[in-house]
Each structure stands twice: as C-alpha cells, then as structure tokens.
C-alpha positions as CSV (number, residue, x, y, z in Angstrom):
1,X,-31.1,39.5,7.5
2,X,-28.5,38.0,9.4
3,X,-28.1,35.0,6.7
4,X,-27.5,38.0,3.8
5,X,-24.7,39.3,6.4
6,X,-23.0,36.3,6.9
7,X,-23.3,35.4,2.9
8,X,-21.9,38.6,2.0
9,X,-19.0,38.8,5.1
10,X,-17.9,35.3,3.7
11,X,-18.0,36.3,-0.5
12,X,-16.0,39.1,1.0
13,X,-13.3,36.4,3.0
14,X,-13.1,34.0,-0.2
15,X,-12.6,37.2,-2.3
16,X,-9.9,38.6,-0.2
17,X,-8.6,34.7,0.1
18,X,-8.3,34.6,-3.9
19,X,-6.3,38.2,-4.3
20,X,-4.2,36.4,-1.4
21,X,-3.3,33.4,-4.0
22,X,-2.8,34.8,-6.8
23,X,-0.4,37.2,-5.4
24,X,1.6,34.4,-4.0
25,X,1.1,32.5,-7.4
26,X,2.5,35.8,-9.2
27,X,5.8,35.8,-6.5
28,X,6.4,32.0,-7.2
29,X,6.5,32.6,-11.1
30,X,8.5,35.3,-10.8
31,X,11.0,34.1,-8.4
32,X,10.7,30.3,-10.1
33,X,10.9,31.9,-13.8
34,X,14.2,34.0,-12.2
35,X,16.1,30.9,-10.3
36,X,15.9,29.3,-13.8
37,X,17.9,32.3,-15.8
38,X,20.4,32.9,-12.8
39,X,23.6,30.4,-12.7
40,X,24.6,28.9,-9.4
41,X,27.6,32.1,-8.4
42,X,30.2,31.5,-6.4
43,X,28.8,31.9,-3.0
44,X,25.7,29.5,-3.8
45,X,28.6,27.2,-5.3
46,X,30.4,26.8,-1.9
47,X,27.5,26.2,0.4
48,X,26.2,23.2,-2.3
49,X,29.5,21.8,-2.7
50,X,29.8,21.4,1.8
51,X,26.4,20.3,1.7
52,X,27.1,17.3,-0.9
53,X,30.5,16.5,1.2
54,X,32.8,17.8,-1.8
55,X,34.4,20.3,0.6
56,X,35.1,19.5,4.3
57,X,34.8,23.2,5.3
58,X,31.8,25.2,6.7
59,X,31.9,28.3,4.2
60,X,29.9,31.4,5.1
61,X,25.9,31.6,4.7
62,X,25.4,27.7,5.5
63,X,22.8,27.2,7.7
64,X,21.2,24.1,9.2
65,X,17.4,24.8,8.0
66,X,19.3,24.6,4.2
67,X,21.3,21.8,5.6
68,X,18.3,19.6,6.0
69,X,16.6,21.2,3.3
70,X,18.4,20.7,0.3
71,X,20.3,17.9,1.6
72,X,16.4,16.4,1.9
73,X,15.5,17.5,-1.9
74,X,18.9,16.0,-3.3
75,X,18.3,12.8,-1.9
76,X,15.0,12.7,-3.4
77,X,15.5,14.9,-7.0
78,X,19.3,15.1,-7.4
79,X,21.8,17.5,-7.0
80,X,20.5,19.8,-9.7
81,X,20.4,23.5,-9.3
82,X,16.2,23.6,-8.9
83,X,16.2,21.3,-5.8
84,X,18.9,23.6,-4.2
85,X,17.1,26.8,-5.0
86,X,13.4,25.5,-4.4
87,X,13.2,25.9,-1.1
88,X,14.5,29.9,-0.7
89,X,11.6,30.0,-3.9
90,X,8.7,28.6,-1.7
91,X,9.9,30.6,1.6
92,X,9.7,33.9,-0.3
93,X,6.3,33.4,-1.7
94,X,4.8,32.1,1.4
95,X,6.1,35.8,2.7
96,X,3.3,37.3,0.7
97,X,0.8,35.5,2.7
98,X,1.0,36.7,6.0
99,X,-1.4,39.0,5.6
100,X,-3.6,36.1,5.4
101,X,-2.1,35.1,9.3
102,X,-2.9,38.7,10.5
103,X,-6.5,38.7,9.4
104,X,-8.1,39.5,12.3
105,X,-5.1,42.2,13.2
106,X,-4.9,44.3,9.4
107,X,-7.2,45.5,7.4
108,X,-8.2,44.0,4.2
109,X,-6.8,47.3,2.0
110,X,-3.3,47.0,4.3
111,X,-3.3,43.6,4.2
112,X,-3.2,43.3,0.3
113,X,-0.6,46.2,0.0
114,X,1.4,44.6,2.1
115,X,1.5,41.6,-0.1
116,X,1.9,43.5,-3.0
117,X,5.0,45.1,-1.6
118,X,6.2,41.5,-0.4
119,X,5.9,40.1,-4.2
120,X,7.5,42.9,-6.1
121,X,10.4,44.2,-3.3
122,X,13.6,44.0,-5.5
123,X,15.7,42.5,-1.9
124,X,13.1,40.5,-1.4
125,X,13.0,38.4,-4.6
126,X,16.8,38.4,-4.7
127,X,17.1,36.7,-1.2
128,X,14.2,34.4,-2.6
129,X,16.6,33.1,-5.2
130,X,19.8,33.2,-3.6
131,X,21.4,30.1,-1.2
132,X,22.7,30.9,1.9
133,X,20.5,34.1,1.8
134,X,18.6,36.5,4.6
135,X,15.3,35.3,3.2
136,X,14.5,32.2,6.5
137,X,15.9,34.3,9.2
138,X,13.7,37.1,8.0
139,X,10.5,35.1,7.6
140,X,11.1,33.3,10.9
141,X,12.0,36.8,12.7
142,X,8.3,38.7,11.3
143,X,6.3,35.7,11.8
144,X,7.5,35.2,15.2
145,X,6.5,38.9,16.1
146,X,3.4,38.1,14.2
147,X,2.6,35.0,16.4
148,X,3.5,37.1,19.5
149,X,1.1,40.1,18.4
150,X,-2.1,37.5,17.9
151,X,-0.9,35.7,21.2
152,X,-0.2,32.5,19.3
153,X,2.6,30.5,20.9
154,X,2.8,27.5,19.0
155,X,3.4,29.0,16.1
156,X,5.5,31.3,17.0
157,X,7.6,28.4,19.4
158,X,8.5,27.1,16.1
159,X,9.3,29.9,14.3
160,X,11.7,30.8,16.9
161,X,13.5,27.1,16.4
162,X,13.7,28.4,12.8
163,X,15.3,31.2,13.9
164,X,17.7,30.0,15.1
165,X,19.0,27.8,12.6
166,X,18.1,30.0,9.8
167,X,21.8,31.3,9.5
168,X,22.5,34.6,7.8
169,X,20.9,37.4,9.7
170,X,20.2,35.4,12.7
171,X,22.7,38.1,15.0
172,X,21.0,41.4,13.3
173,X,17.5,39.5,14.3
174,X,18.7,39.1,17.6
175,X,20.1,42.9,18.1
176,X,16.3,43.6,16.8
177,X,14.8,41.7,19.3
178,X,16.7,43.1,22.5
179,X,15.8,46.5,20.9
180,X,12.0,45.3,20.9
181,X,12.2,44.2,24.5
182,X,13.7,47.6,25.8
183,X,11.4,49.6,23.5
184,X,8.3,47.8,24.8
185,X,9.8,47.6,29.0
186,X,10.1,51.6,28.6
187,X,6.9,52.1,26.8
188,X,5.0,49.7,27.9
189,X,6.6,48.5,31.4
190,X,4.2,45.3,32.0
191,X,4.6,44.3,28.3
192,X,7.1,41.4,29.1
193,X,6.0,40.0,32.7
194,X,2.4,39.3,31.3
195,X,3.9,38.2,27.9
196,X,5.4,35.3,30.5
197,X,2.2,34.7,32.4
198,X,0.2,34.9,29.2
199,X,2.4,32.1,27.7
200,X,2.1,29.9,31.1
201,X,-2.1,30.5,31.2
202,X,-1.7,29.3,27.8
203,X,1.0,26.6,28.3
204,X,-1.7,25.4,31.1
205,X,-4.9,25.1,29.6
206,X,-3.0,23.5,26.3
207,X,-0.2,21.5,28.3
208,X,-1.2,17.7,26.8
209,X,-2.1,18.4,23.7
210,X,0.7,21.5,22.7
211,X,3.7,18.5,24.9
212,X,2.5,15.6,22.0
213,X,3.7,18.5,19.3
214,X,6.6,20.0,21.0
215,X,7.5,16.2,21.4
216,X,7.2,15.4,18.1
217,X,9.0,18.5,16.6
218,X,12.1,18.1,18.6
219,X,11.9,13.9,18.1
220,X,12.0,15.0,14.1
221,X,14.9,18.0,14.5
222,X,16.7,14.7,16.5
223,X,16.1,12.9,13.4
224,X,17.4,15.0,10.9
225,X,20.7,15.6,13.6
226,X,21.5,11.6,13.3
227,X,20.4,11.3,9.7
228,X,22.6,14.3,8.4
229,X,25.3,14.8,10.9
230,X,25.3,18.5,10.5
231,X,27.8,20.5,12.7
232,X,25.4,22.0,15.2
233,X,27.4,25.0,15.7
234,X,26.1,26.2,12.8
235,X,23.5,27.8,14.9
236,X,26.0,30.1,15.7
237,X,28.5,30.9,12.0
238,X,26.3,34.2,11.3
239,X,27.0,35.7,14.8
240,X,30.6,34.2,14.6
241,X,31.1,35.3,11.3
242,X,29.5,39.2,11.8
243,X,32.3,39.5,15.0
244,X,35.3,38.3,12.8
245,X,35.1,40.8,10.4
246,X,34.3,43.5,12.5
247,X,37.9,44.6,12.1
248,X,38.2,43.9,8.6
249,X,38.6,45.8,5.6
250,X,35.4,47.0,2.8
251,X,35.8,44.5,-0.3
252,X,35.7,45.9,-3.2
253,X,32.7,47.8,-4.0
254,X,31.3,47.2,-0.7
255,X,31.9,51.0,1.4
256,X,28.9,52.4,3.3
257,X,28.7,54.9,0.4
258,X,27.9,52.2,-2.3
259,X,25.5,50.4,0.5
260,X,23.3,54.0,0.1
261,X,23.8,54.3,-3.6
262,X,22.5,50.9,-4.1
263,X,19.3,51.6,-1.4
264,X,18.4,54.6,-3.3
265,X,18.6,53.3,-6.8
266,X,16.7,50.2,-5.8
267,X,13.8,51.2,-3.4
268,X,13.9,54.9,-4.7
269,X,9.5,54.6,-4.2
270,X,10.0,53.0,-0.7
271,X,12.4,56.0,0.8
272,X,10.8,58.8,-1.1
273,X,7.5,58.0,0.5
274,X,9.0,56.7,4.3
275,X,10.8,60.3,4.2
276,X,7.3,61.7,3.3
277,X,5.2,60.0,5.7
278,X,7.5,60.4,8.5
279,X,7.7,64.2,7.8
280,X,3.9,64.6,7.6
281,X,3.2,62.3,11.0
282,X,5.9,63.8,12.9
283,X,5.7,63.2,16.4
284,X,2.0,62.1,15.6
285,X,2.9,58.3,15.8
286,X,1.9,55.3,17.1
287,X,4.3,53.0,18.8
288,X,4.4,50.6,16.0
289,X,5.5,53.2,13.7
290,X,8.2,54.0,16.3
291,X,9.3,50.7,17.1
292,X,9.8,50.0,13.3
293,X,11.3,53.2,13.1
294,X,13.8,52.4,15.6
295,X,14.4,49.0,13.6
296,X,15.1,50.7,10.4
297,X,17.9,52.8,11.8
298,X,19.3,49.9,13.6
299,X,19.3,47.8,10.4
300,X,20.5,50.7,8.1
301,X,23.5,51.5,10.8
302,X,24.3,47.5,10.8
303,X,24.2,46.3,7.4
304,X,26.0,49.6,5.8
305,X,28.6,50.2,8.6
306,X,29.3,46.4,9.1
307,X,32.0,44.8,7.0
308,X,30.3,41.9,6.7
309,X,27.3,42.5,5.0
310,X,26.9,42.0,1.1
311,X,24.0,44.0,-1.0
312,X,21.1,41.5,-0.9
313,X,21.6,42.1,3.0
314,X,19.3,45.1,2.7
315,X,16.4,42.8,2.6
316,X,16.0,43.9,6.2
317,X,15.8,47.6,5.4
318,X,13.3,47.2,2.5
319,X,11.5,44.5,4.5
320,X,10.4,46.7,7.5
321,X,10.2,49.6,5.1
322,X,7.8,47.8,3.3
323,X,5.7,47.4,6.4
324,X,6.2,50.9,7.4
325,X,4.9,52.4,4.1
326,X,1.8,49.1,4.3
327,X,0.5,50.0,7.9
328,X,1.0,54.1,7.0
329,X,-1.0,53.7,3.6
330,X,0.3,55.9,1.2
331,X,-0.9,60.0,0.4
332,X,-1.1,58.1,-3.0
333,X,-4.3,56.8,-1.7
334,X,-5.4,58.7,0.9
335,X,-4.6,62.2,-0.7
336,X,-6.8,61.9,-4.2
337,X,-10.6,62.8,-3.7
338,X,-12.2,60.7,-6.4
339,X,-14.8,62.4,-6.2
340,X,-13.4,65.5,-7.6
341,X,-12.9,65.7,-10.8
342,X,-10.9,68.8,-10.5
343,X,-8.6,67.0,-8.2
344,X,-8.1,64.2,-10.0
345,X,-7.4,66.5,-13.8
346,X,-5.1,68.1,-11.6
347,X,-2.9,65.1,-10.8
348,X,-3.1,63.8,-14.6
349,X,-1.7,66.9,-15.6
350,X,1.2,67.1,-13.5
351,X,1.3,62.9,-13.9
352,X,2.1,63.9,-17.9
353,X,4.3,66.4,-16.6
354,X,6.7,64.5,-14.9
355,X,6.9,61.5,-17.4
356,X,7.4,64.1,-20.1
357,X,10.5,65.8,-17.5
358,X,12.0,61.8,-16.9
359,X,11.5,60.7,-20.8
360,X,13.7,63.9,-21.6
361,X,16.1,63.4,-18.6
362,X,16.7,60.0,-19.5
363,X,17.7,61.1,-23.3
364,X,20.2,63.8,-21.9
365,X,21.8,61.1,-19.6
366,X,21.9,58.8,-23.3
367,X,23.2,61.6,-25.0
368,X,25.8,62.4,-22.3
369,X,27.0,58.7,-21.8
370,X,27.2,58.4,-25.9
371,X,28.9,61.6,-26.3
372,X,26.0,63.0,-28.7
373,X,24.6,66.8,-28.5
374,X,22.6,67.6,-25.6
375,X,21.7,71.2,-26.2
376,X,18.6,70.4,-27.9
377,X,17.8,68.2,-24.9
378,X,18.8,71.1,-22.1
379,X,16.4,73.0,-23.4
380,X,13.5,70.8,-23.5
381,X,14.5,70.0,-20.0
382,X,14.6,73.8,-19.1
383,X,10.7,74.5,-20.6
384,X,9.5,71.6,-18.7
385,X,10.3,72.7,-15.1
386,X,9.5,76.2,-15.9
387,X,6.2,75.2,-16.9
388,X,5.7,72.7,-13.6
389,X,6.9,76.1,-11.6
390,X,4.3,78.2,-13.0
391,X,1.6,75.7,-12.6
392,X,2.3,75.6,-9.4
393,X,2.3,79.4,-8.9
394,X,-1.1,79.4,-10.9
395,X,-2.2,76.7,-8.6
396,X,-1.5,78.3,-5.6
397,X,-2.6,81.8,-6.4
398,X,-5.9,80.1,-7.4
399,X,-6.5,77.3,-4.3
400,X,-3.7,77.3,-2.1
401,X,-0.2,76.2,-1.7
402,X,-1.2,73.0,-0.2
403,X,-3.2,72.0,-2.5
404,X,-1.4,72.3,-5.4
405,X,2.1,70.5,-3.9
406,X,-0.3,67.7,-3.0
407,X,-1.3,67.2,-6.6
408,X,2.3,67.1,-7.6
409,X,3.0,64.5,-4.6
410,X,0.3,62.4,-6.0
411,X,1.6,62.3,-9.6
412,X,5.2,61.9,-7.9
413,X,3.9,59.0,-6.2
414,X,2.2,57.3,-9.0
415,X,5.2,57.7,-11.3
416,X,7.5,56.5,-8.8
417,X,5.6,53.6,-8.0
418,X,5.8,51.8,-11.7
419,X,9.5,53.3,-12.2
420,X,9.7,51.0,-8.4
421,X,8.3,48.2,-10.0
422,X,10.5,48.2,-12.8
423,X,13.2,48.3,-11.2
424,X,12.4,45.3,-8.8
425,X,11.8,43.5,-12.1
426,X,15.2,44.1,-13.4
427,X,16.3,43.1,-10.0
428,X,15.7,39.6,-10.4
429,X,17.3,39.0,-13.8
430,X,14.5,38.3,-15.9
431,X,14.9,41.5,-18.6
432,X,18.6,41.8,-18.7
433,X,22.2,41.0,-18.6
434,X,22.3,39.3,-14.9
435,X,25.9,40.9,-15.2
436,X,24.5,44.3,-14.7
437,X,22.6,44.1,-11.3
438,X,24.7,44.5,-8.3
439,X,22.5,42.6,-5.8
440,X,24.1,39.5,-5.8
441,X,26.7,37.5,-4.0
442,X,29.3,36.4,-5.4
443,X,30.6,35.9,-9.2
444,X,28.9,34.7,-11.7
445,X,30.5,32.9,-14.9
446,X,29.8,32.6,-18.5
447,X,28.9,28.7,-18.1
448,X,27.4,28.6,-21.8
449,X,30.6,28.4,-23.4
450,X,32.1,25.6,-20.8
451,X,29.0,23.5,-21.1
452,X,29.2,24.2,-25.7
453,X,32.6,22.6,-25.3
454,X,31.9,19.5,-23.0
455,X,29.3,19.1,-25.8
456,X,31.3,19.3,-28.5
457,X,33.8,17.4,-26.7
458,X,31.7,14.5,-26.1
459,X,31.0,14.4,-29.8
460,X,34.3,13.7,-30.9
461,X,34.3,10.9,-28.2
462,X,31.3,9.6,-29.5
463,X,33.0,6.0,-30.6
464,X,35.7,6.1,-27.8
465,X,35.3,4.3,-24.1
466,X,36.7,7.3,-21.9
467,X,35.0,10.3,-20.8
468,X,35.9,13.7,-21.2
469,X,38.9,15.1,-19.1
470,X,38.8,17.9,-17.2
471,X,41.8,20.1,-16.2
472,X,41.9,23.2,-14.0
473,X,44.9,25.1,-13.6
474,X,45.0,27.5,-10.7
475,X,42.0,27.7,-10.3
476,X,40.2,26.3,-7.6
477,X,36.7,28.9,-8.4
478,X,33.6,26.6,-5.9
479,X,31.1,27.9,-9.3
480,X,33.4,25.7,-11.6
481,X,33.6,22.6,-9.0
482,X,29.9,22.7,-8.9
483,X,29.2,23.0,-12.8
484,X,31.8,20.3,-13.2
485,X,30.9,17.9,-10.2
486,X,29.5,15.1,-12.3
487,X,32.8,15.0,-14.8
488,X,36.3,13.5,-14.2
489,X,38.5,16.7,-13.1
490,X,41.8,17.3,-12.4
491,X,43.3,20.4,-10.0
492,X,46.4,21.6,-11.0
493,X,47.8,24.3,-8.4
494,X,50.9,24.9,-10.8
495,X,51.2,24.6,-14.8
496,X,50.6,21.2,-16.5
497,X,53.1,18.7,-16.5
498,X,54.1,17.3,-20.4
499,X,52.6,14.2,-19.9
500,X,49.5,15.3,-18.7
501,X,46.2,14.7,-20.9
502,X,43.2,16.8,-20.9
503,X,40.4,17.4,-23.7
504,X,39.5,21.0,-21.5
505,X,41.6,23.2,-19.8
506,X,40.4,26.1,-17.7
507,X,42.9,28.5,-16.1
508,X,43.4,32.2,-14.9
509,X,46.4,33.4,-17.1
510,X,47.0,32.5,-20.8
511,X,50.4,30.3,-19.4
512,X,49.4,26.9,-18.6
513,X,52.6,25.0,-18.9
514,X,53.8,22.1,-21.3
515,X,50.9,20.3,-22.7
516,X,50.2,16.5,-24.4
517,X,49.0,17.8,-28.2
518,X,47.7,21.2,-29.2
519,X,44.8,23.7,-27.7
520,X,43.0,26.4,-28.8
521,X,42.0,28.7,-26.3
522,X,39.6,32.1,-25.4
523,X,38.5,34.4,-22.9
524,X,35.3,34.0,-20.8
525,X,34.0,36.0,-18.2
526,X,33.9,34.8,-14.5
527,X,32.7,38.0,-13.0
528,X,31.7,41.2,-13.7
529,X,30.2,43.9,-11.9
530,X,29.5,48.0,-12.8
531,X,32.4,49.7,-12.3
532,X,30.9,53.0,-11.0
533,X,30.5,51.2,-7.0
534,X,34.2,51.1,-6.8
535,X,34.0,54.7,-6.3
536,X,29.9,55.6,-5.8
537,X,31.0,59.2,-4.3
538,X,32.9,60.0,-7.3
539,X,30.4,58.2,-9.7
540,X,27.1,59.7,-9.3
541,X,28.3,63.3,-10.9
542,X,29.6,60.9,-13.9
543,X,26.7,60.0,-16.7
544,X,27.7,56.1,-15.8
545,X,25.9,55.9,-12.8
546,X,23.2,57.1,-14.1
547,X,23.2,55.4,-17.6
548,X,23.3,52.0,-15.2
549,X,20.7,53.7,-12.9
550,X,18.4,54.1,-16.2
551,X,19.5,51.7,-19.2
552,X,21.4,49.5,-17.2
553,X,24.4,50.5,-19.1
554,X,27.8,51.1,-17.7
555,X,31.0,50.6,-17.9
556,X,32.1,46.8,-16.3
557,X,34.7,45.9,-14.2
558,X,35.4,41.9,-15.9
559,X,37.6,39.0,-14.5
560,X,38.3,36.7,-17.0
561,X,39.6,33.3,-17.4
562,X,41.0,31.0,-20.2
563,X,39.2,28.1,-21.4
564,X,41.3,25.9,-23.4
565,X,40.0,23.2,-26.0
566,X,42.5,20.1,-27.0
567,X,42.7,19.9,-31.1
568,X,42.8,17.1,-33.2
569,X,46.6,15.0,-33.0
C-alpha cells in the first residue's frame, strides 16, 4: 500500500517536473526566436558599445551582473548581438521555473498557472530580450522573498548580491522592500526579530560549511572586479539615475496618461480580472494578497509618475499582477461547474456571443480608420448587445441574477484570456512590424538597407586592397556605432570636407557638404513609433488608437536619416 502511494506521489512529481520544462523550453523559444528578429536599438547600442571600451562613459541601464556577463560571453563567442542578449534570454526563462523552487509552498494547479503567466506576460518577454532591462533586478528581488518565505538563506544571500548589482530597478526593489518590512512589523510585529535569530540558528548549525561558499562567492565576485575593472559604483546608477530626473521633464510619448494606455492595451486580461477578484474578496483577504496589493500601488504610483521610467518598466506591475491573479485562481476556474451541463451551454453561448460582438467591433473600428460605411456594421453591433441584454433578463428571470452575470464573466474571461495571449505574442515582435509595439527602449533603425549597401560595396571592391569607408555626418546614433564597429568609420560633426573620400555616407539632413566624386542617396527610417501616445487622452476617442490597439495599424511618427552611396568616377 504504501509502495503504490509513493509510486504514484512520485509519477505525480516527474509529471508536474515535465509541464515545468517544457514551459521553460516554450519561454526560451519564444524569447530566443524574438532576440533574433529584434535589431540591437539605441539603448542596447550604448550599454554594448561601454562594455566593449568604444565609449568611456557609463550610459543608463548598465549594470555590473551584464558587465561580467556579456563582457564574459564576448570573450568567449564575439561581440555578436546573440552573446549580448543571451543572458537576459536564459534569466527570463529560468523565471518560469520558480514554481518548481516553491514546491512545497504552492500548489501544483498555482504553481503551473503561475508559469504559464511567467512565459506568455507581454513585459516579461520584452525585459527578457532587452539589455540593460528590469528582467535580473526583478528575478533576484522574487526569488529573494522566495528564499526568505521557505527559510532558505543561502540562496537567498546570493540573490540579494544579485540584487544589488542587477542595475535598473534596483531603487523601486528597495522602496518594495522597506514597504515589506513595515507591512510585516505592523502586521506581524515579531516577523523581523525572529527573521534575525532564525538566520543566526541557521548561520550556527551551517557556519563551516555555508563560510567555504560565502568564501568562495565573494573570492569569484573579487575576480571578476580585477579581471574586468568595472566601476563599482554602478551598484548605485539606477538609484542615482531615478533621483536626477526626478525634476525632469516627460519625453515624448512618455506622460502618466500613455503609462495607463499602454497597461491597459497590454495586460487588458491581467487588470480586468485583478479588478474582479479584488471586488469579489473585498476585505476578505489574506495578508499576502494585501502585501502584494500594497506593492502594486507602489509600483503603478512609481513607474507612471516617475520621469524616469520607460514602458518595459511595467514589468513590475504585470509581474506581481501575475502572482496576484496565480495565488487568487481565477472565477475562470473556479466559477464553471463541469459537472453541469447547463452551466457550461450557458457559457458557450454567451462565449459565441461575445466573439461575434468583438469580430463586428473590430470591422467598425476597420471601417472607421479606412473611411468605409459603417452603418451596416452599427447595426449588427446594436442586435448583438440587445440580444446579450435579453439573455440576461431571460436568465435572470429564470435562475437568478447571479447566476446569469457569472456565465457572462466566465465567457468574458475565456475570451480575454486568448485576446491576452495574443497580444503578449505581438509584444515580442515575432508577427509584426517591430516598428508598431511601443514597449521598447530606444530607436530602432532600418539596418537592412545599410548592411545591402556595405554588401554591394564590397563587391565593387572585390579586386581592390582597401576596405570599405565609412562616413557619418552628424550623426553620432550608439545603434549605428554598434552595427558599424567592425568597419573603418569616420565622424564628421560638420559637412564633409572636398577632399574627403567615403564609399557610404550616413547623415541626418539631405546637406552633407562638398564631396570627392558623386553619391546617390535615400531615406531610411531610424525610429518610429505610433503617433497616437503623443497625445493618449486625446487619441483613444480617435479610430487610430484603436486600429493600433486591434490591427496594429496607425498612423507613425518616423525619424529618418540619409544614407548616401558613392557612384562610379
């Protein structure tokens, strides 16, 4: 008896263990598959081009874990874009498996939609692409309050060192842990005094063993510090950084109103069902719902309000959303008998309802945005809620009120749920113009048509013993430096001189001086973003918000350049 028990507890483990990997195998591919379509922008640019000692400057989002990190994978694979990006890739997957840390604290059925959430959150796979992003101070922060919930203080001694030098969102994780140690000294008052005395009882009974690994972690952070010669007050540019541009200005694009437009648009599944959950357990919670309530405001109130934030930096609202909405399972769940066949006809029918009610909303936004009739549309539109209203009514006169607005719920949570997952897919790039997402730092250039005319350059220079020349004129762009790195280019801060030879020219206006011999030249885009953020108030009564919100079509703000090819003398 007890043999079949044990047999069957561990087919259950291994089981568990396998939807475990290939969750993180389906993160990897999608965040691998991703990093390959993406150019290096801007941003990434100026962080690679420090760390390879092409620019003596510290620019913002360098940290000293992707110091020694990429600096590590360079020396071994080459600066090539993969060994920079590789190491965000693997951090974001891993994510997905802490469910597998928590075993003994979540449940199998949390633990798995926890993962799932993890490997398809929009912020998530964006900051597991992106350089210089949120995605180590984020992993270190939850697995350290991970390590302190099972009472494991190795593990989470190191990721607190991570921490610390993970860069970007190192000050937000420290405003989140001082709110964590008041929430838990006014809740729970003896919380933090046997938190101590737990970690000396434990320091005690482990205090030879745990020294040798202590010893050898700080001998190989010494290493790394000799080897690299990295400025060790990095540990500090995020919190430096966040206080310098308190008193700034929004960029472009950036205002508190666009930070909201951009939450809703992208996790419209995660806050439609946070708002439902918190209504329905109101004032029934337990303290970790609290505590991660508390955390979402102070995030939201941070990242938005703050100056210094960028888009992707909503990883830490979707992040603890995500765990919200994973320890509360969903009404999606919980709310469908499936052992009632009435219930679950009832769901189906308003399921069909609603797709039929967004198919025909997303035509009237087409027609609108393309000018064509939408009368035909209207009505359609029109029959559709009139006949969800009267269900309803029928519903409720037949069962009860309750019961018929959970049915809806359900099918509103279903539907949302793959519209969510489609639009975490678009998020990292994979299906569409990388131009049209708005989660990214920085600008991203058309490098295609640079690297077809270094090509075709270098076959006209086939038989001769130079290389190609590069010239840029007033333009000094960190993407271009780093796509150009391993060519012989020339800065130019003013218009060419005559005696000046170049076989490519790059540069902002269509003026770029007297020149050695004739060039043909053309536009290329260096950045482009939707132009409804500029004004996101103004632009969500306008059919282009919601023709980018739907198609991914809008109208595009573009910066352009000149790119200028030397003809034949």
């Amino acid at each position: 008896m007890n043999k079949t028990y044990r047999k069957t507890a561990k087919n259950k483990i291994a089981k568990s263990y396998l939807v475990y990997v290939i969750l993180f195998l389906v993160a990897f591919t999608i965040r691998f598959f991703a990093s390959k379509k993406l150019p290096i922008n801007s941003y990434e640019a100026s962080i690679l081009l420090r760390i390879t000692d092409e620019i003596p400057t510290c620019p913002e989002g360098l940290s000293i874990i992707e110091f020694i990190l990429i600096k590590t994978s360079f020396f071994i694979f080459g600066d090539n874009d993969l060994a920079a990006r590789i190491w965000p890739i693997l951090a974001g997957s891993i994510f997905s498996l802490l469910p597998i840390y928590l075993r003994d604290q979540l449940e199998n059925k949390i633990g798995v939609m926890l993962s799932l959430f993890i490997v398809v959150d929009p912020f998530m796979i964006v900051n597991s692409i992106q350089i210089g992003s949120n995605i180590f101070s984020f992993l270190s922060f939850v697995f350290l309050l991970a390590a302190i919930w099972k009472k494991d203080v190795f593990i989470g001694t190191i990721f607190l060192v991570l921490l610390i030098i993970s860069g970007r969102g190192t000050m937000l994780a420290m405003i989140l842990s001082i709110a964590f140690l008041v929430y838990q000294k006014t809740h729970r008052g003896l919380f933090v005094k046997n938190l101590i005395e737990e970690t000396r009882e434990w320091g005690k009974r482990n205090n030879a063993f745990q020294l040798q690994k202590y010893f050898i972690i700080g001998l190989f952070l010494a290493f790394m510090i000799a080897i690299y010669k990295f400025d060790i007050s990095l540990i500090l540019s995020d919190a430096i950084s966040n206080l310098e541009n308190l008193s700034s200005y929004y960029s472009v694009g950036e205002s508190p109103i666009a930070f909201l437009a951009v939450m809703f648009s992208y996790l419209p599944f995660y806050v439609f069902i946070f708002l439902y959950q918190l209504i329905k357990t109101h004032n029934k919670g337990n303290q970790i719902n609290y505590l991660l309530l508390i955390w979402i405001t102070i995030t939201s109130l941070f990242i938005i309000i703050n100056p210094n934030h960028k888009f992707y930096d909503l990883l830490w609202v979707s992040g603890f959303l995500l765990i919200y909405l994973s320890l509360n399972t969903p009404a999606v769940i919980q709310g469908i008998n499936k052992n009632n066949i009435s219930d679950i006809i009832k769901t189906t029918y308003f399921l069909v309802l609603l797709i039929a009610l967004i198919m025909n909303f997303a035509r009237f936004i087409y027609q609108g945005y393309t000018g064509l009739s939408q009368f035909q549309t209207s009505i359609t539109l029109i029959t559709i809620l009139i006949v969800v209203a009267a269900s309803i009514i029928i519903l409720t006169y037949q069962l009860s009120l309750k019961n018929s607005l959970l049915s809806l719920t359900n099918a509103a949570f279903i539907l949302l749920f793959f519209v969510q997952a489609g639009f975490s897919f678009r998020a990292s790039g994979l299906t569409n113009s990388r131009y049209s997402e708005v989660v990214w730092s920085g600008s991203v250039f058309d490098k295609q048509i640079i690297q077809d005319q270094i090509k075709n350059a270098k076959i006209t220079k086939d038989f001769a013993n130079d290389g190609v020349k590069i010239g840029l004129v007033n333009v000094q762009e960190p993407s271009f430096l780093w796509e150009l790195r391993s060519y012989d280019v020339n800065l130019f801060n003013k218009n060419l001189r005559p005696n000046e030879k170049n076989d490519i020219l790059i540069s902002k206006t269509e003026a770029i001086g007297e020149t050695t011999g004739k060039y043909f030249g053309q536009e290329f885009i260096v950045g482009s973003f939707p132009r409804w953020y500029i004004e996101p108030i103004n632009s969500l009564f306008t059919y282009d918000f919601w023709s980018w919100l739907i198609f991914r079509k809008s109208i595009m703000h573009k910066t352009t350049n000149y790119i200028w090819v030397k003809g034949e003398k």
